[in-house]
C-alpha positions as MATLAB code, in Angstrom:
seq = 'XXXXXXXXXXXXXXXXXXXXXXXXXXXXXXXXXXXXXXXXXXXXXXXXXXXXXXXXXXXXXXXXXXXXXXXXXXXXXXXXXXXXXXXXXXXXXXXXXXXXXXXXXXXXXXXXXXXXXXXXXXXXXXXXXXXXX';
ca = [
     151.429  216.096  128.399;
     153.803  213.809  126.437;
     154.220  210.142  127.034;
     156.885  207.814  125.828;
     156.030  205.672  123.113;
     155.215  201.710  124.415;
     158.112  199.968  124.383;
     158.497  197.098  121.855;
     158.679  193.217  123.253;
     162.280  191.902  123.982;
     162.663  189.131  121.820;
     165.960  186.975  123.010;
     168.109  185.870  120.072;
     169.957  183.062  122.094;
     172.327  185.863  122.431;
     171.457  187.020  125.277;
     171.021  185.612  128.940;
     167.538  184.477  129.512;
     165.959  187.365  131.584;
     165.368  185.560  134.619;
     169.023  184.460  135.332;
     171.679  184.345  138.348;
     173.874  187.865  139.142;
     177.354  186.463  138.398;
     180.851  188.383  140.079;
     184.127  187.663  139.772;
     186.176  186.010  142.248;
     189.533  188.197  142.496;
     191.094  187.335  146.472;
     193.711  184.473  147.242;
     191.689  183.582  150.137;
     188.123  182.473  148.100;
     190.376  180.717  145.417;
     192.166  178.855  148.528;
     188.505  177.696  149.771;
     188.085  176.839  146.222;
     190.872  174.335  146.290;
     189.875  172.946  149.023;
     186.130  172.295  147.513;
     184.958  169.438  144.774;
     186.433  169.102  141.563;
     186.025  167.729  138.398;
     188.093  167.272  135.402;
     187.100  167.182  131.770;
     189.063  167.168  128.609;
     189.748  171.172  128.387;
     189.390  172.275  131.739;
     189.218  171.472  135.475;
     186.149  173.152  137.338;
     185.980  174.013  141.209;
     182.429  174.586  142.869;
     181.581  174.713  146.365;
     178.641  176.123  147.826;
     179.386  178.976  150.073;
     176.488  178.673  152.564;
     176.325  182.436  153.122;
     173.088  183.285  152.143;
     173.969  185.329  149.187;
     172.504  184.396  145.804;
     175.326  185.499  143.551;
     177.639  183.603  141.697;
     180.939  183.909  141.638;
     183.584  182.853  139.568;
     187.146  182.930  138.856;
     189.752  181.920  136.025;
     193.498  181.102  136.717;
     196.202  179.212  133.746;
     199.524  178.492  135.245;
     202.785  178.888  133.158;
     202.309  174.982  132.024;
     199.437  176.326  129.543;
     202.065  178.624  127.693;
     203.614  181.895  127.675;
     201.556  184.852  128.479;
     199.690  184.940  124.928;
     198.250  181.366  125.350;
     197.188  182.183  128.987;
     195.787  185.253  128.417;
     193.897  183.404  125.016;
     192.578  180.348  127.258;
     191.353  182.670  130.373;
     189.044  185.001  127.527;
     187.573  181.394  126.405;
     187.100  180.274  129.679;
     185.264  183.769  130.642;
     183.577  183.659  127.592;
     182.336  180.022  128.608;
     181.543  181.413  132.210;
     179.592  184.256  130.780;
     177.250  182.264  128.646;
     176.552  179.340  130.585;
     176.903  180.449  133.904;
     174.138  183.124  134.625;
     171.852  179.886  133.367;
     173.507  176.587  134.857;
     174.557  178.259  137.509;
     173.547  177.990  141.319;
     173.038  180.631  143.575;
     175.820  181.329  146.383;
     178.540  178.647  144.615;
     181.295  179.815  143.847;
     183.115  178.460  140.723;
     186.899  178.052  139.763;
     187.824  177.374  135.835;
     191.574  176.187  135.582;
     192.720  176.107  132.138;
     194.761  173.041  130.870;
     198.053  173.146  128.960;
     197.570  173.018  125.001;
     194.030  172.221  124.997;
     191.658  175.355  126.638;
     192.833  177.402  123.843;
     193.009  175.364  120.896;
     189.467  173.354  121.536;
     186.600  173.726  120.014;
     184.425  176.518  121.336;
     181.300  174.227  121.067;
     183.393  171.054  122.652;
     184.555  173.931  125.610;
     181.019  173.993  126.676;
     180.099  170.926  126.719;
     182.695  169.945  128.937;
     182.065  173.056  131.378;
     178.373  171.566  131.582;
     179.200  168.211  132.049;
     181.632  169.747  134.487;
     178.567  171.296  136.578;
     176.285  168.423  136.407;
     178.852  166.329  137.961;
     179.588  168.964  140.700;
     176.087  170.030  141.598;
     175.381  165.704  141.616;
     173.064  165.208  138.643;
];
């Protein structure tokens, strides 16, 4: 009989989501972005965040990214929403709370040129002051 070989420890580079983390989806219909806008806010220097807590039971995150034609033409949209989804991807899965849902609205001239490091900063600063810490 042959057995696989013991698998090696996972070490996590800071790379990587921790391995206990939050399932995170993306918002895509008119509708949840609508309840969105209706839900608490807060501004920072790059970006304005949207969070409400759904109240459905459901322990995903979700999350969505819209730029309107005041950030640019469709290069500098399409640049800010991958640094906003970038942001989302790292920091979400880990700061995060189950069954919110989260809107990232890029600003004009400033989501794509900031600093990447600066960009999350504000998105956690962002969450603290939605989830009330």
């Amino acid at each position: 009989m042959i057995t696989a070989p013991p698998e090696a420890p996972v070490e996590n580079t800071g790379n990587t989501p921790p391995a206990v983390s939050l399932c995170v989806r993306r918002l895509r219909k008119r509708p949840d972005f609508l309840a969105l806008n209706r839900a608490r806010r807060q501004g920072t220097g790059s970006m304005l965040v949207q969070g409400r807590d759904r109240g459905d039971g459901d322990a995903t995150v979700r999350v969505g990214f819209t730029c309107s034609k005041k950030v640019g033409n469709a290069v500098a949209r399409n640049r800010a929403k991958r640094r906003l989804r970038e942001v989302a991807r790292l920091l979400l899965p880990e700061h995060g709370r189950a069954g919110w849902d989260y809107a990232l609205i890029g600003r004009p001239e400033v989501t794509a040129a900031r600093d990447f490091e600066d960009l999350q900063r504000d998105f956690l600063y962002a969450l603290r002051k939605l989830h009330g810490a």
